[in-house]
Backbone as JSON Lines, residues from 0, in Angstrom:
{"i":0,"aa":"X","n":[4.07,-1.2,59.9],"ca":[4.57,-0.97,58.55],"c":[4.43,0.5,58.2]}
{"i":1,"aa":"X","n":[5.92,1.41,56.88],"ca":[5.34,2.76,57.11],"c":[5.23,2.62,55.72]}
{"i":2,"aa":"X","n":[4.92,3.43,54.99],"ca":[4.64,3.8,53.52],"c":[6.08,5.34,53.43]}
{"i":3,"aa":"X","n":[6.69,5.17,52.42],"ca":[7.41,6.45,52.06],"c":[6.53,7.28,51.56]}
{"i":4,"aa":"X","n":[6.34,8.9,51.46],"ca":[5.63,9.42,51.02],"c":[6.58,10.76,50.7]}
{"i":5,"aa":"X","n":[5.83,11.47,49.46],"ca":[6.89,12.6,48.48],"c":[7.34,12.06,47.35]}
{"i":6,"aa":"X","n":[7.78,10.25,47.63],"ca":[8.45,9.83,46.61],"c":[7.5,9.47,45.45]}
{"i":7,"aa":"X","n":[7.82,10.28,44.15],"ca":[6.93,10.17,43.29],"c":[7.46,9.48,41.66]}
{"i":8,"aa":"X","n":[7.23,8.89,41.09],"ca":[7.87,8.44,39.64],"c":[7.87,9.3,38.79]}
{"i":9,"aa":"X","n":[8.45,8.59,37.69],"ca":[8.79,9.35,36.4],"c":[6.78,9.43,35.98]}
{"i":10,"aa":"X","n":[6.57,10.51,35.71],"ca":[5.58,11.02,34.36],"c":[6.07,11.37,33.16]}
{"i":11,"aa":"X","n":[4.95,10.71,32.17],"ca":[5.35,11.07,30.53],"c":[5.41,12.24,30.42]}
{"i":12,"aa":"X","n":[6.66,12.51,29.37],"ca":[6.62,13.89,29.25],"c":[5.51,14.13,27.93]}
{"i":13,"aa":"X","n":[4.88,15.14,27.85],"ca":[3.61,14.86,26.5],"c":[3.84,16.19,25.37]}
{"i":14,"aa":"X","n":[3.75,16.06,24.34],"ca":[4.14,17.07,23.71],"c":[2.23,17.68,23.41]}
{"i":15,"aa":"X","n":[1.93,19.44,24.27],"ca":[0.6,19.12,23.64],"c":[0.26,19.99,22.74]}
{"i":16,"aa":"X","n":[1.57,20.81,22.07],"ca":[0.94,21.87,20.99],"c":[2.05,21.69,19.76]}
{"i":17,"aa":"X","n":[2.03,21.4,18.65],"ca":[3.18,21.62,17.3],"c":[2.7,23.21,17.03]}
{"i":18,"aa":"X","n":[3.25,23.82,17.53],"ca":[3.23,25.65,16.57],"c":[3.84,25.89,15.2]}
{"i":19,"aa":"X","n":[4.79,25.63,14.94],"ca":[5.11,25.31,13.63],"c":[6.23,24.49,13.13]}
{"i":20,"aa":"X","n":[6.43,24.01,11.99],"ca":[7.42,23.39,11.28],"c":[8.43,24.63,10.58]}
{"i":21,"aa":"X","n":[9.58,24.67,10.77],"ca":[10.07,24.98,9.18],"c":[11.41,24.43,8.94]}
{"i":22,"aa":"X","n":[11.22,23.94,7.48],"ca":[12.1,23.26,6.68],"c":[13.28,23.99,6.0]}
{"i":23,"aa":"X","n":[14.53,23.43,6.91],"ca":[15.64,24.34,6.4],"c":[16.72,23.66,5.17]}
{"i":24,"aa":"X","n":[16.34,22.5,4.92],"ca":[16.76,21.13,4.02],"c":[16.19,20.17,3.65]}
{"i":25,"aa":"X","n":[15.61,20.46,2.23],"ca":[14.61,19.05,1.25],"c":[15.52,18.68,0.88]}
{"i":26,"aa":"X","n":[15.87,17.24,0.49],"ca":[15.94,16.44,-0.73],"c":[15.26,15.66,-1.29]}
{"i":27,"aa":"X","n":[15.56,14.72,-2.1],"ca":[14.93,13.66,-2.01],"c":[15.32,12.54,-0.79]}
{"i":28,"aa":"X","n":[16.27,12.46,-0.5],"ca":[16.66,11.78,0.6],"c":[16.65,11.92,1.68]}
{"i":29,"aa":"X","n":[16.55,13.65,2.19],"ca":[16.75,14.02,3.5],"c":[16.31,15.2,4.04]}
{"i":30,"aa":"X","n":[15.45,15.37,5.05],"ca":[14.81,16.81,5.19],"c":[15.29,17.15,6.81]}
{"i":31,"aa":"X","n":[15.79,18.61,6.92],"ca":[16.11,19.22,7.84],"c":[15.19,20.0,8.25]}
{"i":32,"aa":"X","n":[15.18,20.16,9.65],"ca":[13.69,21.3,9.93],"c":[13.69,21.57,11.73]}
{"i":33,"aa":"X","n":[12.72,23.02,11.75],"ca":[13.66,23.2,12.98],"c":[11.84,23.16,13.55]}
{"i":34,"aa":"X","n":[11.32,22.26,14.3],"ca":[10.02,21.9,15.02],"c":[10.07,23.31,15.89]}
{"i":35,"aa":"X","n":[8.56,23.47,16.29],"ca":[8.72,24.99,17.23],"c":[7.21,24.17,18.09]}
{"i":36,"aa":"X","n":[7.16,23.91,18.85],"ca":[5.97,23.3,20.32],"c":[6.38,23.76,21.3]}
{"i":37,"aa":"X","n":[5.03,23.55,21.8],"ca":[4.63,22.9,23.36],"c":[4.43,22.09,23.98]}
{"i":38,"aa":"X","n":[5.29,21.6,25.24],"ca":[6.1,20.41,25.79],"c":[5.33,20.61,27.15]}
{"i":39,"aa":"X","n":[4.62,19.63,27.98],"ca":[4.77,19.68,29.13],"c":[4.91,18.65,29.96]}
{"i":40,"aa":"X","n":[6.36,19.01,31.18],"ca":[7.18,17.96,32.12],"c":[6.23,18.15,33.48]}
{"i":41,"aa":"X","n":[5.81,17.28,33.4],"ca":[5.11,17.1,35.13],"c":[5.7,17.1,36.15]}
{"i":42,"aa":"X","n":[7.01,16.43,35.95],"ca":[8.29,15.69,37.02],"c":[8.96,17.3,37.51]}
{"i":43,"aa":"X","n":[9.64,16.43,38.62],"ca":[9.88,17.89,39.46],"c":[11.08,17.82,39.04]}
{"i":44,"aa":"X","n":[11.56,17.56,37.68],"ca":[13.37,17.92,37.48],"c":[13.3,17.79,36.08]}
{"i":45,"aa":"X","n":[14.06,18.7,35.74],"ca":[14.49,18.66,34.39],"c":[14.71,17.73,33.94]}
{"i":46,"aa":"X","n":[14.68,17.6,32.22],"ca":[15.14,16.28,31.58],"c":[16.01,16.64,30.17]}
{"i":47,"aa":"X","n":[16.99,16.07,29.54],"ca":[17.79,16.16,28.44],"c":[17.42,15.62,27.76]}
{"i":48,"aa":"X","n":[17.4,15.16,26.48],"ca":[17.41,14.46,25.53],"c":[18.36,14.75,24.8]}
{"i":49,"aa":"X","n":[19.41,13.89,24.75],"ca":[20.76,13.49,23.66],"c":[20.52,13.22,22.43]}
{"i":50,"aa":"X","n":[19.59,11.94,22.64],"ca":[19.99,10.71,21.3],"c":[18.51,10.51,21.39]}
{"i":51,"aa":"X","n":[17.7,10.85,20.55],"ca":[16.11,10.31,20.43],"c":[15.91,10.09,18.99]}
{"i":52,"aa":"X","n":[14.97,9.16,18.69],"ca":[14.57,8.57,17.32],"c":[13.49,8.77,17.5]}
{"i":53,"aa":"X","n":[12.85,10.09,16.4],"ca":[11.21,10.6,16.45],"c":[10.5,10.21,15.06]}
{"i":54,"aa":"X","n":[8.89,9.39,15.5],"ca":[8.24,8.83,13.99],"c":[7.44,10.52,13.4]}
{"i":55,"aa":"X","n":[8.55,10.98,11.98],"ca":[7.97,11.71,11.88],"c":[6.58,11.5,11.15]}
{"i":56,"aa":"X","n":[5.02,12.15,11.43],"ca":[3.98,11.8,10.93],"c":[3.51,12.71,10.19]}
{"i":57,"aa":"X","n":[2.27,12.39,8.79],"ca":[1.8,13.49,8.53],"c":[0.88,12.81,8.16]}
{"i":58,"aa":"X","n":[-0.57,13.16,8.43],"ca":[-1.99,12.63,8.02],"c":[-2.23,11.12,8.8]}
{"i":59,"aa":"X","n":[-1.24,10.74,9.49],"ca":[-1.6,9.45,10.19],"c":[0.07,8.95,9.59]}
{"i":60,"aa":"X","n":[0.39,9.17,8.3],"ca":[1.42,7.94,8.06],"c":[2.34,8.48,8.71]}
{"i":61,"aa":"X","n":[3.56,7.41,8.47],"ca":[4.68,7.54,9.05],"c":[5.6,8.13,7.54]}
{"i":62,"aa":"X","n":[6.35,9.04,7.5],"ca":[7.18,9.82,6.31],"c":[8.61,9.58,6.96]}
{"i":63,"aa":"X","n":[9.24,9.59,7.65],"ca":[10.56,9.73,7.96],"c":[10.78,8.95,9.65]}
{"i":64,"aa":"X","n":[11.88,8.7,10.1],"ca":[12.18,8.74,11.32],"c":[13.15,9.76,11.52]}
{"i":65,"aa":"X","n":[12.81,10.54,12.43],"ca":[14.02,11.32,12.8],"c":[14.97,11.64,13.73]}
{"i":66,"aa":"X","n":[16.26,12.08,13.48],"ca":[16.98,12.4,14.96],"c":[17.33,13.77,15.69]}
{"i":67,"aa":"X","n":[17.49,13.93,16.44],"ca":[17.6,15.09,17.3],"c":[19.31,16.11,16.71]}
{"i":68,"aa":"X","n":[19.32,17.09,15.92],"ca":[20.67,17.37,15.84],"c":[21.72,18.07,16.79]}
{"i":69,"aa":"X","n":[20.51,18.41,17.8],"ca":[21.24,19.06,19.04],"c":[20.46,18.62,20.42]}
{"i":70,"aa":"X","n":[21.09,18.89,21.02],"ca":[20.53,18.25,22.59],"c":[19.4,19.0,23.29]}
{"i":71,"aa":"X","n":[18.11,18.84,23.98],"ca":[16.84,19.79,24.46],"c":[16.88,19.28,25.97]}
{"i":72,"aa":"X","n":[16.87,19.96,26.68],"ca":[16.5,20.32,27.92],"c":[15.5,20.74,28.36]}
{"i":73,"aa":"X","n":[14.41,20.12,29.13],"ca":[13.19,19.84,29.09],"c":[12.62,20.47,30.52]}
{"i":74,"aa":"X","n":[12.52,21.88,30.82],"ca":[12.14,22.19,31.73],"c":[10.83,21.73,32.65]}
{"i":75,"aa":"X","n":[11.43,21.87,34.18],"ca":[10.91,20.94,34.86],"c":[9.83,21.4,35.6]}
{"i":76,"aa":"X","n":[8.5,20.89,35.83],"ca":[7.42,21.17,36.34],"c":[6.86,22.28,35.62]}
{"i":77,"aa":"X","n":[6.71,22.28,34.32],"ca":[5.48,23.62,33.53],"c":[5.29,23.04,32.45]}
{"i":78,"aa":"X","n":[4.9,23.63,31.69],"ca":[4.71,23.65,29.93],"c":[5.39,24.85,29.16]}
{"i":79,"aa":"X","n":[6.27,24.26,28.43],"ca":[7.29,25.22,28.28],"c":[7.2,25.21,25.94]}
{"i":80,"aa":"X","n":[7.38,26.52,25.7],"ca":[7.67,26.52,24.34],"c":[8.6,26.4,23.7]}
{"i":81,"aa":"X","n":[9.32,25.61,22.98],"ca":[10.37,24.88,22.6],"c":[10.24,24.88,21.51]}
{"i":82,"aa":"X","n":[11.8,24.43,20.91],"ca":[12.47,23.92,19.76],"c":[13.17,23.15,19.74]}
{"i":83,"aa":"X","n":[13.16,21.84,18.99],"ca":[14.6,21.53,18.81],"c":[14.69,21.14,16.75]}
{"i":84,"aa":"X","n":[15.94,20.92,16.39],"ca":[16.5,20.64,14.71],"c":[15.94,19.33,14.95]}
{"i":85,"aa":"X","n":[16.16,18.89,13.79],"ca":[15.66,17.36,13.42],"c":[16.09,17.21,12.24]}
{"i":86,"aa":"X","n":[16.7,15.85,11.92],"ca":[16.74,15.5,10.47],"c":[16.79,14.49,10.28]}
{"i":87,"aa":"X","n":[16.34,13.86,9.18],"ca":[16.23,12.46,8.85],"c":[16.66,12.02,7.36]}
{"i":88,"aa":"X","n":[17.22,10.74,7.35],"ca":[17.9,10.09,6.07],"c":[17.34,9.13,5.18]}
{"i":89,"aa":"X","n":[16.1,8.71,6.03],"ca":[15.23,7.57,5.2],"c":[14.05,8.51,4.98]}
{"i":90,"aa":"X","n":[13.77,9.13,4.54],"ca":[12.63,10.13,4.26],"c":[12.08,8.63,3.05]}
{"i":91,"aa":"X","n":[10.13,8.85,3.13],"ca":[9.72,8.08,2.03],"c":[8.9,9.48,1.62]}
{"i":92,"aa":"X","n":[9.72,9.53,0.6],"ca":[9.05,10.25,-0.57],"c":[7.5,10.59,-0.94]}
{"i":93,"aa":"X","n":[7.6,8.53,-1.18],"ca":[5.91,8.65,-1.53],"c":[4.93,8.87,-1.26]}
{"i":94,"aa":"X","n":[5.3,8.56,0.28],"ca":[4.13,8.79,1.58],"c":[4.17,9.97,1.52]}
{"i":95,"aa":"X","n":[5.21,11.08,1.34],"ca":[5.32,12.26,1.5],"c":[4.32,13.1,0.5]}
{"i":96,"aa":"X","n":[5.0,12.92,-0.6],"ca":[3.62,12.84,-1.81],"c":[2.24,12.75,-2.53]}
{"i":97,"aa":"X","n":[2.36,11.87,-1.69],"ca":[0.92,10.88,-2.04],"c":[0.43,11.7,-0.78]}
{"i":98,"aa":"X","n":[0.44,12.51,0.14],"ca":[-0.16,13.12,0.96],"c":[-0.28,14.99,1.02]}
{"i":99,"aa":"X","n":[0.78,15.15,-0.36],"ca":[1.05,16.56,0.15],"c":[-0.38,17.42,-1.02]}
């Protein structure tokens, strides 16, 4: 019997630094904002993200879900400093509030 070897799986990609937020659109309904981190891909190949649904958090709660407004490309094998837009339509206010 042989074993394949090299062949390795997908690893999580982990986000391990938020550097900053900034908010380019409040409402009450909807906040735009352009995230600025540190991302690191273990995997030996790049990765895209199209279409992602992110729980945005603050203090533990959950305030918004959000979506990606442009597409990120996730360089492969480092830790890389990044951006991508985000915006969301169900923003809760209160949670937002009641925490700020």
């Amino acid at each position: 019997s042989g074993t394949i070897s090299g062949c390795k799986v997908y690893q999580d990609v982990e986000v391990t630094e938020v550097l900053q937020v900034q908010i380019t659109s409040f409402t009450t309904e909807k906040i735009e904002a352009e995230v600025f981190f540190q991302i690191n891909n273990p995997n030996w190949y790049k990765l895209k993200m199209t279409d992602a649904k992110i729980d945005l958090m603050l203090e533990g709660k959950k305030i918004a879900e959000v979506i990606l407004v442009e597409p990120l490309v996730i360089p492969k094998k480092m830790v890389s400093s990044m951006s991508m837009k985000i915006e969301s339509e169900n923003l809760d206010m209160q949670a937002l509030l009641g925490n700020a």
